[in-house]
C-alpha positions in Angstrom: 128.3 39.2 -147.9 127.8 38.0 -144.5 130.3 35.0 -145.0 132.5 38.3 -145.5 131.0 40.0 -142.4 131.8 36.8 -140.3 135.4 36.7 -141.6 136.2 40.4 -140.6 134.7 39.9 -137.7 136.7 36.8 -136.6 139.8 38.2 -138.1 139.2 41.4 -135.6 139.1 39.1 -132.4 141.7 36.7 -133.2 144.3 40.3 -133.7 142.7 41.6 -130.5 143.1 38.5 -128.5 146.5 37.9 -129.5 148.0 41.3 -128.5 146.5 41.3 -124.9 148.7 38.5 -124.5 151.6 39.9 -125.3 151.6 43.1 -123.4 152.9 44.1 -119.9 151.5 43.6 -116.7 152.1 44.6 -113.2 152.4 42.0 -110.4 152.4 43.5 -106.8 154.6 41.2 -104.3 155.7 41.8 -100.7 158.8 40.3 -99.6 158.8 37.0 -97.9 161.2 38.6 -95.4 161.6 41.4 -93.1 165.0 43.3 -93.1 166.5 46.5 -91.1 168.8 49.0 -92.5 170.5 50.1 -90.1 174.1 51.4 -91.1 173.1 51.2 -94.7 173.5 47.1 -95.2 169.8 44.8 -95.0 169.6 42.0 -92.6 167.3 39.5 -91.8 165.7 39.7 -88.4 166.9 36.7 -86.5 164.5 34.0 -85.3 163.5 33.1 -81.9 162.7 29.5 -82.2 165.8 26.8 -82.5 163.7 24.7 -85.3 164.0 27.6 -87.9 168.1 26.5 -88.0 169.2 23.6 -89.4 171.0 21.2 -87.0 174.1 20.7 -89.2 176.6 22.5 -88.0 178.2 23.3 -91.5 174.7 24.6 -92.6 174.4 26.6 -89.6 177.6 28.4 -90.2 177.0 29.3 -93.5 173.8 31.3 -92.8 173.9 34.8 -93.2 171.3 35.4 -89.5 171.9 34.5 -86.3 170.0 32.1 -83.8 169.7 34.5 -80.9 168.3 32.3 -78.3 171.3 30.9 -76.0 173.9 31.5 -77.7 177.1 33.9 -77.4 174.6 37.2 -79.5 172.1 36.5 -77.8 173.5 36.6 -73.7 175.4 40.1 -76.0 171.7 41.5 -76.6 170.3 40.3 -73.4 172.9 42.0 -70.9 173.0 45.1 -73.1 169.4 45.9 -73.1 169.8 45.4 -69.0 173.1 48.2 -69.1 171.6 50.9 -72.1 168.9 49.4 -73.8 171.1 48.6 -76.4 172.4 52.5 -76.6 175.8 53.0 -78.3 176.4 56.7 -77.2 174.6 56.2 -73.9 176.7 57.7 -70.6 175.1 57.3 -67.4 175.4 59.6 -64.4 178.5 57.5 -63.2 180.1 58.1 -66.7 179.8 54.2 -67.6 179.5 54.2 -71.5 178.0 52.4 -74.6 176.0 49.6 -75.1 177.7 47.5 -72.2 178.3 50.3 -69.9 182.2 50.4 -69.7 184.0 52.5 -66.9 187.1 53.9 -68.2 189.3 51.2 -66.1 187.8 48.1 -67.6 188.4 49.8 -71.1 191.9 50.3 -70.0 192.3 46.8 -69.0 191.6 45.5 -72.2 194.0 48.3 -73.9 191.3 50.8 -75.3 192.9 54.6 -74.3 190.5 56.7 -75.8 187.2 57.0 -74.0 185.9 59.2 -77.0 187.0 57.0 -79.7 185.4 53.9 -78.0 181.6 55.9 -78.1 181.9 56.8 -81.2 182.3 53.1 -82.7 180.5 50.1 -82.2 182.2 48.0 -83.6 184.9 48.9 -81.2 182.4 48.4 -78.2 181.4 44.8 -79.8 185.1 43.6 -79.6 185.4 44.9 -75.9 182.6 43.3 -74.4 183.8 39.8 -76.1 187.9 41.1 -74.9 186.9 41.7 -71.5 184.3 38.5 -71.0 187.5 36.6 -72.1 189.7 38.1 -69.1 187.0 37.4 -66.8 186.5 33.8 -67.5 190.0 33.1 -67.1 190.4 35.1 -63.6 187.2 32.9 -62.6 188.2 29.8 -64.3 188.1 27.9 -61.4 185.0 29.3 -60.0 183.3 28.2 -63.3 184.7 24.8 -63.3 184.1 24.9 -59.2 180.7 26.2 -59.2 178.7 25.9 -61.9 175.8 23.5 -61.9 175.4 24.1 -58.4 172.8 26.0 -56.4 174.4 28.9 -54.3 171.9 31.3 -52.0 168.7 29.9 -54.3 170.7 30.8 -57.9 171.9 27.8 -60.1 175.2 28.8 -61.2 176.5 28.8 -64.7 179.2 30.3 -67.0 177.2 32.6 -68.7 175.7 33.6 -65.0 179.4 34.3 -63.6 180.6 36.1 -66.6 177.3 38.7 -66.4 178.0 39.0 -62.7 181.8 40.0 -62.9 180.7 42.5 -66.0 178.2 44.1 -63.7 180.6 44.4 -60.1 184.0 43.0 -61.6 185.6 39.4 -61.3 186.9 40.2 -57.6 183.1 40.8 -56.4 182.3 37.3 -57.4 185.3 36.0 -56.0 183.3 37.2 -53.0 180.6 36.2 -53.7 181.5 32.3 -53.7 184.0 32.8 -50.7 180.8 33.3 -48.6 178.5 31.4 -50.6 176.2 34.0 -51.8 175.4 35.3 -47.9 177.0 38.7 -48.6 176.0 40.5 -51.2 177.3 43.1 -54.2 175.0 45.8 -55.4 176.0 48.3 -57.9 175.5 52.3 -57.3 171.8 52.1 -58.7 171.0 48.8 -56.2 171.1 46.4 -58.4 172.8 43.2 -57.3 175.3 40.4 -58.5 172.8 38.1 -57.6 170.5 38.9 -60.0 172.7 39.4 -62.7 173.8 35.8 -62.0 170.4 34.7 -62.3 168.7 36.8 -65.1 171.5 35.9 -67.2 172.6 32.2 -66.4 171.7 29.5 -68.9 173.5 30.8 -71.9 176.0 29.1 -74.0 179.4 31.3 -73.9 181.3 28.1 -75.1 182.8 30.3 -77.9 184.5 32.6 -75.7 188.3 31.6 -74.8 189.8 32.3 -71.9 192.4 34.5 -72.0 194.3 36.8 -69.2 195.9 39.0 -72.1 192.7 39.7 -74.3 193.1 42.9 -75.4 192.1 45.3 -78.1 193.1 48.5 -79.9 191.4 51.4 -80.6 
C-alpha cells in the first residue's frame, strides 16, 4: 500500500513538473535604443561622440543615423536653432521664414515662388538652405580659398564660418567684411553681427556642398 502511495505520489510531481515547463511566460524588455516619431517614421537619435561611427567610409554610409558633430547636418541643426530654434512655420517680425529664416529674395534666388508653399514643407526648406549655401560658396569662392585658416579681427576663418555669415547678412556683406579686414562691421536688424556668425559657426566640414552659381530648386 504505501509502495502504491509513493508511486502516485511521484507520478503526481513528475505531470506537474513537466507542464510548468511548457507553458507561457512573459518577459518584460526595454529597447536598447531610443527613437522619435516625428512624421510617423522612427529614428535613432544620432550620437555626439565620433567613436560610436565606424571609420570606414563604406560602413559609414550605410548607416541608417547620422554623426552630427562637424559635419554638413550638423552646421544644418546648429545655425537653425540660432535663426528659429529649429521652427518650420516660424515668421519673425521682419517676415523671415522657416527653420533658416528665408526672406522672400533669397527664396527667389534659388527659384522658390511661393512663400506659402515653402512654410508649409520642410522638406522644401531642407533643399533651400543646402541650394542657397551652394550659391554662396561659389560667389565667395575666392574668399574661402583666400581667407580661410587665417585670423581676421580675432575670428579664425573657415568655410563653414563664411557660408553662416553670408546666410545671416548675404554674400556681399562678407565681401565687406574681408575688404576691410573685419574693422567694419554687419549687424542684422535684431544686432546681431556677421562676426559672430563667422565664429559660432566656423569649424564645420561643408566639404559636401558644391559650388554652384545656378543652384536652384522648385517648389
Amino acid at each position: 500500500m504505501i509502495k502504491k502511495w509513493y508511486y502516485y505520489t511521484s507520478l503526481v510531481v513528475i505531470i506537474t513538473f513537466l507542464s510548468l515547463g511548457f507553458k507561457p511566460f512573459t518577459i518584460k524588455a526595454k529597447p536598447w535604443f531610443l527613437t522619435e516619431t516625428t512624421d510617423g517614421a522612427a529614428y535613432l537619435f544620432p550620437s555626439q561622440q565620433e567613436d560610436d561611427y565606424p571609420k570606414d567610409k563604406d560602413t559609414y554610409h550605410n548607416l541608417n543615423f547620422p554623426y552630427t558633430g562637424n559635419h554638413l547636418i550638423g552646421f544644418k541643426e546648429a545655425v537653425a536653432y540660432k535663426e528659429s530654434q529649429g521652427k518650420y512655420k516660424l515668421v519673425n517680425s521682419l517676415g523671415y521664414m522657416g527653420k533658416y529664416q528665408f526672406g522672400s529674395k533669397a527664396l527667389r534666388a534659388i527659384g522658390i515662388k511661393s512663400d506659402e508653399e515653402f512654410l508649409k514643407d520642410p522638406a522644401l526648406q531642407e533643399k533651400a538652405f543646402v541650394a542657397l549655401l551652394s550659391k554662396n560658396k561659389w560667389i565667395l569662392r575666392r574668399e574661402i580659398r583666400k581667407y580661410a585658416g587665417k585670423i581676421i579681427n580675432g575670428v579664425e576663418v573657415t568655410e563653414s564660418g563664411i557660408l553662416a555669415a553670408a546666410h545671416l547678412g548675404g554674400a556681399g556683406s562678407v565681401k565687406n567684411f574681408f575688404k576691410n579686414n573685419g574693422e567694419r562691421h554687419f549687424r542684422d536688424a535684431y544686432g546681431t553681427s556677421l562676426r559672430s556668425y563667422m565664429k559660432a559657426f566656423g569649424g564645420y566640414d561643408l566639404s559636401y556642398i558644391k559650388a554652384n552659381n545656378n543652384a536652384t530648386i522648385h517648389d
